[in-house]
Each structure stands twice: as structure tokens, then as C-alpha cells.
C-alpha positions in Angstrom: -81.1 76.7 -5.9 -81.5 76.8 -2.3 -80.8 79.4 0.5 -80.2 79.8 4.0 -81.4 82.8 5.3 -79.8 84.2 8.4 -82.5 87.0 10.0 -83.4 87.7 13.8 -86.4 86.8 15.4 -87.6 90.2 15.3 -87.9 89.9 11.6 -89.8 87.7 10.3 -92.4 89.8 9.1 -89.9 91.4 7.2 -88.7 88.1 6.0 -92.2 86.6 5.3 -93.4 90.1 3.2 -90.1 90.9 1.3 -87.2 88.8 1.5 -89.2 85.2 0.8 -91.4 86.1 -2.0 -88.1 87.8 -3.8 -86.4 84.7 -3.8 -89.4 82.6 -4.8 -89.6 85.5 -7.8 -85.8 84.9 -8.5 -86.5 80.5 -8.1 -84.5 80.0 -5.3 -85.9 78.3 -2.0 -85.5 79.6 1.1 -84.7 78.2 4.8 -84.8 79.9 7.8 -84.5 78.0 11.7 -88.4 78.4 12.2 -88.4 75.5 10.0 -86.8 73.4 12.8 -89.6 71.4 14.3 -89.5 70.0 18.1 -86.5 67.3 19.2 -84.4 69.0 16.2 -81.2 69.7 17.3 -80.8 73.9 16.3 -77.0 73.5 15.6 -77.0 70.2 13.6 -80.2 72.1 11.5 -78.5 74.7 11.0 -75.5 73.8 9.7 -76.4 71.0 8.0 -78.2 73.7 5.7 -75.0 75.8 5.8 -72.9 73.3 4.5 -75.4 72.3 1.9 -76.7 75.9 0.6 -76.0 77.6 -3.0 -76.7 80.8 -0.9 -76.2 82.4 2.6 -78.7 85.4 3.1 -77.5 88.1 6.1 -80.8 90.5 6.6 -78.6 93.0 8.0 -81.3 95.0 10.4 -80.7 96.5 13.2 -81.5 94.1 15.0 -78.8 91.7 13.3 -76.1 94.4 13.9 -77.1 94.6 17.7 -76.2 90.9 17.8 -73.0 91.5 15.8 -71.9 94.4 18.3 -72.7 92.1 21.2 -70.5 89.6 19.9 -73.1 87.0 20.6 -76.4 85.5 20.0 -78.1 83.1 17.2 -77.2 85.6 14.6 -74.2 86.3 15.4 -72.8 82.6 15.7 -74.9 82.0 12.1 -72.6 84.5 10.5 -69.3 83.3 11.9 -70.8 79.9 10.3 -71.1 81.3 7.1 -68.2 83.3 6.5 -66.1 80.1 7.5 -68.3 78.0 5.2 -68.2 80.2 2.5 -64.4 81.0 3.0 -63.4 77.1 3.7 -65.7 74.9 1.5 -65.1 73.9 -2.1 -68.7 74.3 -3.1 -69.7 77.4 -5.7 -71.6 80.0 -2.8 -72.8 82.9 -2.7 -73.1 85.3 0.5 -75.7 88.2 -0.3 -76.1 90.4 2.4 -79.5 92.6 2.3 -78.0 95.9 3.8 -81.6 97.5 5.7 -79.7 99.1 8.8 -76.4 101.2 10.1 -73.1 100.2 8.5 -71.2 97.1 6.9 -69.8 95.3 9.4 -66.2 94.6 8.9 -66.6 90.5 8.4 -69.3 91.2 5.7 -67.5 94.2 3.4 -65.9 92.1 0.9 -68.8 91.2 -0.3 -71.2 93.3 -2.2 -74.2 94.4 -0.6 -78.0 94.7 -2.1 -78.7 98.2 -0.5 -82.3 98.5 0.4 -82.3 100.8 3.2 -84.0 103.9 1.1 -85.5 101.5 -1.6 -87.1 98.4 -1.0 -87.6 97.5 -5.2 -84.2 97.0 -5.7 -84.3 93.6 -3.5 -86.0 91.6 -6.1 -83.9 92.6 -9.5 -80.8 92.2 -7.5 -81.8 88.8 -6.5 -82.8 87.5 -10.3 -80.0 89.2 -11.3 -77.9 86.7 -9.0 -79.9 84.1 -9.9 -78.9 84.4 -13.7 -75.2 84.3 -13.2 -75.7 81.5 -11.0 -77.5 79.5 -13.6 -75.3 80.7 -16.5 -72.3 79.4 -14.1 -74.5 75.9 -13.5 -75.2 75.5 -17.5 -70.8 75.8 -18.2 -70.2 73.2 -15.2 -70.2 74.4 -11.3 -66.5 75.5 -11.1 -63.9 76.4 -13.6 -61.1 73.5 -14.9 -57.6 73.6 -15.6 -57.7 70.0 -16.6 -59.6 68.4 -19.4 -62.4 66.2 -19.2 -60.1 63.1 -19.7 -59.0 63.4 -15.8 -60.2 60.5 -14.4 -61.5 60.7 -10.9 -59.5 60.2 -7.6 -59.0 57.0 -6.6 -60.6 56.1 -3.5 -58.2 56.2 -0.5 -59.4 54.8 2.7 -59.2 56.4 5.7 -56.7 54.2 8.2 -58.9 52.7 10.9 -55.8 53.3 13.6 -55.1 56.6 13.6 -51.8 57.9 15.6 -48.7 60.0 15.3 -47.1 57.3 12.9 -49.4 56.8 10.4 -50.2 60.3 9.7 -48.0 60.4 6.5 -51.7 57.9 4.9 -53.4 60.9 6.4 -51.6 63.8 4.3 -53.0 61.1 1.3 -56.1 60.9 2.2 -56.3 64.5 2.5 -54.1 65.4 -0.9 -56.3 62.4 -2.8 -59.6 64.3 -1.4 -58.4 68.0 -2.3 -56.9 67.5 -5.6 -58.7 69.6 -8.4 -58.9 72.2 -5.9 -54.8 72.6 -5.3 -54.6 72.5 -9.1 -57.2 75.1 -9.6 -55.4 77.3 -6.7 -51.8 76.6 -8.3 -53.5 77.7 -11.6 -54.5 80.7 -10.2 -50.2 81.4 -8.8 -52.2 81.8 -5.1 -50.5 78.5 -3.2 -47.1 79.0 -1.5 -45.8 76.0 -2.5 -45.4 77.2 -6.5 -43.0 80.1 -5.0 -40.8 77.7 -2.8 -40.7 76.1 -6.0 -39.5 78.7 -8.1 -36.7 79.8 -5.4 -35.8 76.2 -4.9 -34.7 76.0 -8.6 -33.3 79.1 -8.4 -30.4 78.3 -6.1 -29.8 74.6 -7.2 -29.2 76.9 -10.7 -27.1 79.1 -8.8 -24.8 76.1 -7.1 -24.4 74.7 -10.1 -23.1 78.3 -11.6 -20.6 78.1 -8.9 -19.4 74.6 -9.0 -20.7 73.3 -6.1 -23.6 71.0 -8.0 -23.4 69.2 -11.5 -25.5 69.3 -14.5 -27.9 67.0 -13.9 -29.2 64.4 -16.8 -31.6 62.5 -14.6 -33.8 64.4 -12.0 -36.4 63.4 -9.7 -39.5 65.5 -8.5 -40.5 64.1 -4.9 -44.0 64.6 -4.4 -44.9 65.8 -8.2 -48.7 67.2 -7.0 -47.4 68.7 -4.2 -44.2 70.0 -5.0 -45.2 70.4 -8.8 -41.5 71.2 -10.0 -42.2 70.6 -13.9 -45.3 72.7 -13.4 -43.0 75.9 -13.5 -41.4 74.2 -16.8 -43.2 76.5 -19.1 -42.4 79.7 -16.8 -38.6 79.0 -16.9 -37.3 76.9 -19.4 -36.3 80.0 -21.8 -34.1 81.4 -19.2 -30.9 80.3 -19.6 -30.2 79.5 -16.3 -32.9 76.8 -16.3 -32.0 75.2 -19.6 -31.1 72.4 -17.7 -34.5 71.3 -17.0 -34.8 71.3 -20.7 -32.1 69.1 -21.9 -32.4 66.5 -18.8 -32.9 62.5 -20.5 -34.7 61.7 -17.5 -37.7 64.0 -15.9 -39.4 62.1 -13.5 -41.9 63.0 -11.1 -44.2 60.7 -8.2 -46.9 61.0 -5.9 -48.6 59.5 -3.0 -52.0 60.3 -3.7 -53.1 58.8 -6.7 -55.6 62.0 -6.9 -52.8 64.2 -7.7 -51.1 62.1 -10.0 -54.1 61.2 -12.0 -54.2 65.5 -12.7 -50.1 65.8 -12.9 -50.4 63.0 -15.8 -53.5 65.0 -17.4 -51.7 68.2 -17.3 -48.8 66.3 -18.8 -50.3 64.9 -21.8 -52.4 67.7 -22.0 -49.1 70.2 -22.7 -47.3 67.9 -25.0 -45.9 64.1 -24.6 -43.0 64.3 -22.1 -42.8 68.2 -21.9 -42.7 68.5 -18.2 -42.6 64.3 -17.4 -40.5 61.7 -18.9 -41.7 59.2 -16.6 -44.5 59.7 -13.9 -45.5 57.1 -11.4 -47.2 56.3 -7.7 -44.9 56.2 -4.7 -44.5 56.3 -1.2 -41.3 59.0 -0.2 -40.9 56.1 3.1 -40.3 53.2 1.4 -38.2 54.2 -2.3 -35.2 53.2 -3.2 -33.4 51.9 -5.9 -35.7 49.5 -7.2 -38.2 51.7 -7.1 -36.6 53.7 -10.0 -35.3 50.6 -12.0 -39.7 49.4 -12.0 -40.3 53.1 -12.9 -38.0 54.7 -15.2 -35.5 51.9 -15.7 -32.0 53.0 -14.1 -30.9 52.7 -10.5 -30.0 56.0 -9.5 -30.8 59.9 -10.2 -28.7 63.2 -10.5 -30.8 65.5 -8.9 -33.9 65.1 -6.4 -36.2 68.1 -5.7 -38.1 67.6 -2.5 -40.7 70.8 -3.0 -42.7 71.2 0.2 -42.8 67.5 1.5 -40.2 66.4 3.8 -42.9 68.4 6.7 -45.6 65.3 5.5 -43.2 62.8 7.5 -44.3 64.3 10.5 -41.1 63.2 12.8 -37.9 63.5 12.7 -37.3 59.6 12.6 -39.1 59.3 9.5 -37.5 62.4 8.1 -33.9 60.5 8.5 -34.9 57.5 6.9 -36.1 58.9 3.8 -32.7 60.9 4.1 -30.8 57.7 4.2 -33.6 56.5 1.4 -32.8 59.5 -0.7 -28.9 59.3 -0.6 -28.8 55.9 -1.7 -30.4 56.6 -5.3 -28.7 59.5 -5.6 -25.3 59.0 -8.3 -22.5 58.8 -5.8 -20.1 60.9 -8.2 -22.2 64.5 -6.3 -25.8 63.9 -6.4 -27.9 66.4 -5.4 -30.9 66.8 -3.2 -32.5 70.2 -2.8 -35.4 70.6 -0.9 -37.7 73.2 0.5 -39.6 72.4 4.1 -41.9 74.6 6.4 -40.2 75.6 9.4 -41.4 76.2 12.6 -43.0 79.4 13.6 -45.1 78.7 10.8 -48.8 79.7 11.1 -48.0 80.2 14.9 -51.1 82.4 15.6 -53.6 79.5 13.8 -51.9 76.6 15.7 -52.5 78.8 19.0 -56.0 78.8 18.4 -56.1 75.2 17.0 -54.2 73.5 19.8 -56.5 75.4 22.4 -60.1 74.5 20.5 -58.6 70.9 19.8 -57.5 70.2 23.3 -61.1 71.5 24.5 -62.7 69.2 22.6 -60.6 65.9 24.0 -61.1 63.7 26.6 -58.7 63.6 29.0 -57.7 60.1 28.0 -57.0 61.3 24.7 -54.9 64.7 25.5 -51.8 62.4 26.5 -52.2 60.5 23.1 -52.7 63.6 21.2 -50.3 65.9 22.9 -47.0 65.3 20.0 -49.4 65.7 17.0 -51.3 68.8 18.7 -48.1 70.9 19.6 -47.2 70.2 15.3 -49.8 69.1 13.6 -47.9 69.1 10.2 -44.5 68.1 10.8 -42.3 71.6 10.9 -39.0 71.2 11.3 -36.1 73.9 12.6 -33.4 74.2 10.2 -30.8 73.2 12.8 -32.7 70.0 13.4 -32.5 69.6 9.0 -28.8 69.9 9.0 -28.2 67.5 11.7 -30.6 65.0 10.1 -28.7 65.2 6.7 -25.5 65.2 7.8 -25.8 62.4 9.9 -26.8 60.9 6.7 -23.5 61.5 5.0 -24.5 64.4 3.1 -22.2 67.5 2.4 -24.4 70.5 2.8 -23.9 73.4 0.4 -26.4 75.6 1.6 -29.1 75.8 5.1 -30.7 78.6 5.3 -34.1 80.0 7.0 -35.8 82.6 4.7 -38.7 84.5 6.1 -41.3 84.7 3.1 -44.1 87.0 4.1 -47.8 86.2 1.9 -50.5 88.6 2.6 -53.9 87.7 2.2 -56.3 89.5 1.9 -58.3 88.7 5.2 -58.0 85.8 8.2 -60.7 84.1 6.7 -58.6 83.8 3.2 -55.9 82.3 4.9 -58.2 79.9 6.8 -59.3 78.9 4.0 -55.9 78.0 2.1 -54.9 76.6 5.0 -57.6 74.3 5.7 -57.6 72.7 2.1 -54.4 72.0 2.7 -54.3 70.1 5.2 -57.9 69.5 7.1 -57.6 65.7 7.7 -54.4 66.1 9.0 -55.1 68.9 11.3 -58.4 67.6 12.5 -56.6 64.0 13.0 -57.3 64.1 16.6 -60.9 64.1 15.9 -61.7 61.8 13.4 -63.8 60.0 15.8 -66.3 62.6 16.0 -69.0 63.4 13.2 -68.3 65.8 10.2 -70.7 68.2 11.5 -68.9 68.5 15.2 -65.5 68.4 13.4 -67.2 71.6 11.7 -68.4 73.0 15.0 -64.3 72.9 16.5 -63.3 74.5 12.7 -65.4 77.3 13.0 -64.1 77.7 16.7 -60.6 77.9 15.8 -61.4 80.5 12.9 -63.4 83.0 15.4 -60.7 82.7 17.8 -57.7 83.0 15.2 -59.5 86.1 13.7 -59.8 87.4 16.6 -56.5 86.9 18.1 -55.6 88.8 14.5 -57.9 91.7 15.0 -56.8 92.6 18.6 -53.2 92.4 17.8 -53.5 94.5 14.3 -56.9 96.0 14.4 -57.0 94.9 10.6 -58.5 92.7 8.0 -55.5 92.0 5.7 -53.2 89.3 7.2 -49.6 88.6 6.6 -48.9 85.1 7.0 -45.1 84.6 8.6 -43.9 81.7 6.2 -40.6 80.4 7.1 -39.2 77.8 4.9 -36.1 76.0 5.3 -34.4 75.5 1.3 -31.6 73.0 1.8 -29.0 71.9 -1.0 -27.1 68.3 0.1 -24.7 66.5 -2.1 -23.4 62.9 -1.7 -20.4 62.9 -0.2 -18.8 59.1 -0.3 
């Protein structure tokens, strides 16, 4: 294992006499920016061994926390680096802060400290300890599965070569194809908003149904089955009665865009019985289905029931949105067909796309900023409810039920949320600057996180953050 240690200048006698040769005594390697060497560039070094490293090391002296107070510096900037890194990446880290001076900062007291500031002997025996876990963690496989070994990998999706507003549907793809094992290991772990919309989603198509205003379905479609994952909540709810419908459907059906997700939603299928959640399971692109899409997939024409979970935002505009609308209403069965769905609305994540329009913008050309300006003031597609209702009515469907529900989820810091929010949807939101290399992509990420967490921690004075999640859950039935 390897480590990046982030120490002042002051310290490197410190470093060189205690910090070093307990790492060497624990088997992990150590890198610090002395090992630059002239014409190195200090910021592409250093992160380049951010992003790589098994583990970030903060000497916390005092003169670290005079940089931290300052709100400036090399060690200061380092730390933002890491906290984003270790918040943000999908790699197994570990951030071990050596505590030799004053108190915890407030960015560093989630995690726990090795307290050396009365006794120096504990350094080394903390690190090994570390070391062990990390190894014992290595030996079982770097990250915990949901999904047995028989997943096969993503297919490779490639990037489009002409990126603008219109083709940023292949985007949410490439970046859903990219992130796949880690949605599935965050739905696993109930922390992804998407598996509540879900829930509530069923909940009132149960509850129209109850009051006449939908049918019992005997064919239903799940839009965007990795993202909206509708059969995944099969096994919470198909003992209540009020769900039994899921149950006794002939037809389950479920497709993706990204052939990542689907290759773990098929897994996860077979894996829980054949057919449990699935009947029928296939590849799809939401802008061009129709009819004959479902006879070459699941062998009828048409569907009781569609349940669009957290996808209709991946169209981006409101053009595209209609059309699937259009799409969606002509494979529904023309004797009340159903489509419920569940779409971010604006206001969304306002605070993070404050900070991200600003650190984007700074980082265009002026050329660009007129190119760029639609996608940078909504990056991922959120819609207002009114703007919904128009769209499906216009479409011919009878709406049942519109409504704007303001769904708080706390986190637990900024960084958290950064962090859910960036495997979500990183290619999509760095779109603008796909031109640039992964490590200056990096530099504007860590940017919009210091400003966003800062913008947080003036306004509240807090850690915790409450994300204001509005989603728009919309019931439509064909109305010939």
C-alpha cells in the first residue's frame, strides 16, 4: 500500500524521524511533495498521487492548523483534495489523521484520529493496526458485492465525440454504464433517493387503483430498470396487500440504457429466483421505443402500466421529454393505461448548481460560455411540475394526479452529499469540460466542493446537510 502524506514544510524532521519509518514498520510507502523534482508540475504531482493512494496522511501540527485557520496555503488546498477524493472516489481509502497539535478541525472529525500529542508510541501500533484491516479487506476482494461473481463486466460505452445539449441523454449512459456496481452497492445499502421515489411511486399508483381511477394491471413496464429499479423493492412489498399486484402481473418487464446496469439488474434477477422480479428484461433507448420494441422483447404490442422511476430528468429538454410522452402513450393499452412516473424538479440541489455553474463558467472560454449556457443553468434536465402537466396533456393523457412533494434527505455532511451526487451524475455534469484532462476536470470538482461547503457552512454554521429534494410523482392515463 501506498500513502500520501500531507505535512508542512516546517515538518519534515518530524516526518523523516517518526511518521516515515512508522509506515515503513506498518509496509506502507510513503509520498510527500519533496519528492517532486524540478519542471514537475506541483498540482498534477500531487494529485495524481491523491487519486492513486490507499492512504491520505494529515500530520495535524500546529503548523498545519495555522494553514487551516488561514484558509490557505499548500496544506490547506491538500486537504480540501483529500476530503473530496476520499468523499467522491470509488476506490477503498483511508484518511488517518496524526492529531500532534490544538483541536480537530471540523472537516477532519469524522474520522478517527491517532492521538499522539502526549505519546508519541502509539503512532506505530495504530498504523500496523490499520495496515491489518486493510490487508484483511484486500485478501476478501477490495469492496463488498451485492452481486455474484457471475456479473459480467460493463460493456464498453464510448464517449460521443460531439458533445452538445442534444446528445446528453448517451452521456447519462456513459456515466450509468461507468458507475454501475457502485449505484447497486449504494441502493443495497437503502442510501440513494431514487429507491424512496420508488417506493412512494407505487404507493399512489396502489392508491389510484383503490379508488378507481387506474386498473389492475397484467402487463407492466419498468422504464429505466437500473435506474428506477422498481422490481428491486419486490421483496420489500409484495406481502402487503396493497402491492399484490406486482405479484400476480403475467408480464414484468424492465429495460435499460446502459448495458452496465442491466448486466447487474439481470444478475440480481437470476440471482433471487427465475422471473421473481423480471419476466422479461432487455436493452433500450426511452427516445426511440415503441410498439415494436415490446413485440422483439416480450412479445405483445402494448402494456398496462409504465413506471418511469427517476428518468424522464435524463432527457434533458423538454422536446425530448414530449416525444417519449407521445412514445409512451402509444404502447400503453388504450382501454386506461397507465403511466406513473417520478422526476426531479427544479430547485433541486440549488446550492451545488450555484457553485457548479460559477466554477464551470470560470473555467470556459468565452467562445464556449454561449454554447454551454442551456446545459450550465440545468445540467440534469429538472423539470417544474407545471411544465410536466402541460407536456402530458398535450399528449392526450388524462392526469389523475400532479403534485410537487418536498422530500428532505439529510446527510450527514456536504462532502456526503457531494459525493452521492457526483456518482450520479459526473459525466453529465462535467459535460462542458470533457475537453479538458481528468486531472483539471478534478481541479474544477474540488472547486465546486470548497465553494458549495462553504456556501453551506456560512448559511447554517453546520456539518449535517439537508438536501431540498423536490420530486414531481405524476399518474397519466390514456384517454382516447
Amino acid at each position: 500500500m501506498n500513502a500520501f502524506v500531507s505535512l508542512s514544510h516546517n515538518d519534515l524532521a518530524f516526518f523523516r524521524q517518526q511518521i516515515q519509518p512508522a509506515l515503513t514498520a506498518a509496509n506502507v510507502s510513503s509520498w510527500i511533495y519533496e519528492a517532486t523534482i524540478p519542471g514537475d508540475n506541483w498540482v498534477e504531482s500531487v494529485m495524481r498521487q491523491i487519486r492513486d493512494g490507499d492512504w491520505f496522511v494529515v500530520t495535524l501540527t500546529e503548523h498545519y492548523q495555522e494553514s487551516i485557520k488561514a484558509g490557505r496555503g499548500a496544506c490547506y488546498t491538500e486537504l480540501l483534495w483529500i476530503v473530496d477524493q476520499v468523499a467522491t472516489s470509488r476506490r477503498r481509502s483511508r484518511l488517518i489523521v496524526i492529531w500532534c497539535s490544538g483541536e480537530i478541525p471540523e472537516l477532519l472529525r469524522t474520522w478517527q484520529a491517532i492521538d499522539v500529542r502526549s505519546d508519541l508510541q502509539r503512532l506505530e501500533p495504530s498504523l500496523k493496526r490499520a495496515a491489518a484491516a486493510d490487508s484483511k479487506c484486500d485478501a476478501c476482494g477490495n469492496t463488498p458485492e451485492i452481486v455474484g461473481p457471475d456479473v459480467r463486466p460493463p460493456d464498453q460505452v464510448e464517449l460521443p465525440r460531439d458533445i452538445n445539449p442534444f446528445t446528453l441523454p448517451d452521456l447519462a449512459r456513459f456515466n450509468f454504464n461507468n458507475n454501475a456496481r457502485h449505484y447497486f452497492r449504494s441502493l443495497a445499502a437503502g442510501r440513494p433517493m431514487q429507491r424512496d421515489n420508488g417506493e412512494v411511486l407505487l404507493r399512489l399508483f396502489a392508491h389510484a387503483m383503490q379508488e378507481g381511477k387506474a386498473r389492475r394491471p397484467e402487463a407492466w413496464l419498468d422504464a429505466g430498470c437500473g435506474t428506477g429499479l422498481i422490481a428491486y423493492l419486490f421483496d420489500d412489498l409484495k406481502e402487503r396487500s396493497e402491492f399484490s399486484w406486482m405479484r400476480d402481473c403475467t408480464v414484468r418487464a424492465g429495460f435499460d440504457y446502459a448495458p452496465g446496469m442491466l448486466n447487474i439488474v439481470n444478475a440480481l434477477n437470476s440471482a433471487n429466483g427465475s422471473g421473481e422480479w423480471y419476466t422479461h428484461t432487455f436493452e433500450a433507448d426511452l427516445r426511440h421505443f415503441g410498439s415494436d420494441t415490446l413485440v422483439a422483447n416480450i412479445q405483445q404490442p402494448r402494456v398496462d402500466l409504465i413506471v418511469a422511476n427517476n428518468v424522464f430528468h435524463w432527457l434533458f429538454t423538454e422536446d425530448t421529454i414530449e416525444k417519449v410522452f407521445r412514445q409512451l402513450y402509444e404502447v400503453l393499452d388504450r382501454n386506461g393505461g397507465c403511466l406513473a412516473a417520478s422526476i426531479a424538479a427544479r430547485g433541486t440541489g440549488s446550492a451545488l448548481f450555484n457553485a457548479y455553474r460559477t466554477e464551470v463558467s470560470d473555467s470556459l472560454d468565452a467562445s464556449e460560455r454561449d454554447r454551454w449556457s442551456r446545459h450550465l443553468a440545468n445540467p440534469i434536465g429538472l423539470q417544474s411540475v407545471e411544465a410536466i402537466v402541460d407536456i402530458a396533456r398535450r399528449c392526450r393523457f388524462k392526469i389523475e394526479r400532479a403534485q410537487q412533494v418536498y422530500e428532505p434527505k439529510t446527510y450527514e455532511c456536504t462532502d456526503e452529499y457531494i459525493r452521492d451526487v457526483r456518482a450520479y451524475g459526473e459525466e453529465v455534469l462535467m459535460a462542458p469540460l470533457l475537453h479538458l484532462s481528468r486531472d483539471e476536470r478534478q481541479l474544477v470538482w474540488n472547486r465546486i466542493a470548497s465553494r458549495f461547503r462553504d456556501l453551506h457552512q456560512a448559511k447554517f454554521n453546520q456539518r449535517r446537510y439537508i438536501h431540498n429534494q423536490f420530486v414531481i410523482y405524476l399518474l397519466a392515463v390514456r384517454h382516447d
